[in-house]
Residue, then its C-alpha position, 0 to 999 in steps of 0.5 A: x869867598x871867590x874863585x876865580x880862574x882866567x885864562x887868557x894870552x898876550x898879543x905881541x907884534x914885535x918890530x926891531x933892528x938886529x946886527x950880526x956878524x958872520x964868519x966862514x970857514x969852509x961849509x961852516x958860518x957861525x955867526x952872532x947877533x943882538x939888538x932891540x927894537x919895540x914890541x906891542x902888547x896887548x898884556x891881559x891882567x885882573x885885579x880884586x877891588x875890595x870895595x865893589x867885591x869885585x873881580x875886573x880884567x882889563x887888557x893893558x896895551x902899551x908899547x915895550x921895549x925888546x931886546x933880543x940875542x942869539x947865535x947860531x952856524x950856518x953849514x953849507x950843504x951845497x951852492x942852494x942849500x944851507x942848513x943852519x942851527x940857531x939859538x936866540x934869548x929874548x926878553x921886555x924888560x919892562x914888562x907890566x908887572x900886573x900882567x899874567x904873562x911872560x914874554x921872555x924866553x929861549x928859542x932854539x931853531x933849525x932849518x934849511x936856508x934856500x935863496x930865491 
């Protein structure tokens, strides 16, 4: 018998391209976007060798596909200031399907927008 437990995270940098586009009604900017890029990971994964009886873990790194979407509303709160409202999806598709992680996901953000 073994038991084993592993805990472990992936590493992900992620460089992409997104277009948007953005309308404006007054104080109000809703706007969408979408687009894809490549994203590094450093994907931990174990598997069972029935012949040595042994456990191995390995960090697989490799180069993935990303692809990411969202939308969102920009509200103008004055000439310097803009509070906005954004929701995005993302996801890699192509994912190793050993791996012990899951890099897709939701993500809601809020937050106030200042220029320089």
């Amino acid at each position: 018998t073994i038991n084993w437990d592993i805990s472990a995270k992936a590493n992900s940098t992620n460089l992409g391209l997104v277009f948007g586009y953005q309308r404006s009604f007054r104080r109000l900017q809703p706007y969408v976007f979408a687009g894809a890029g490549a994203s590094f990971i450093d994907a931990p994964t174990a598997f069972y060798d029935p012949e040595q009886n042994r456990i191995n873990y390995r960090t697989l790194s490799g180069t993935h596909l990303q692809v990411i979407a969202g939308a969102g509303f920009n509200y103008r709160l004055s000439k310097t200031f803009i509070l906005f409202l954004e929701g995005q999806a993302a996801t890699i598709p192509d994912i190793p399907k050993n791996s012990a992680t899951h890099l897709s996901g939701v993500s809601a953000l809020i937050g106030i927008k200042a220029p320089l």
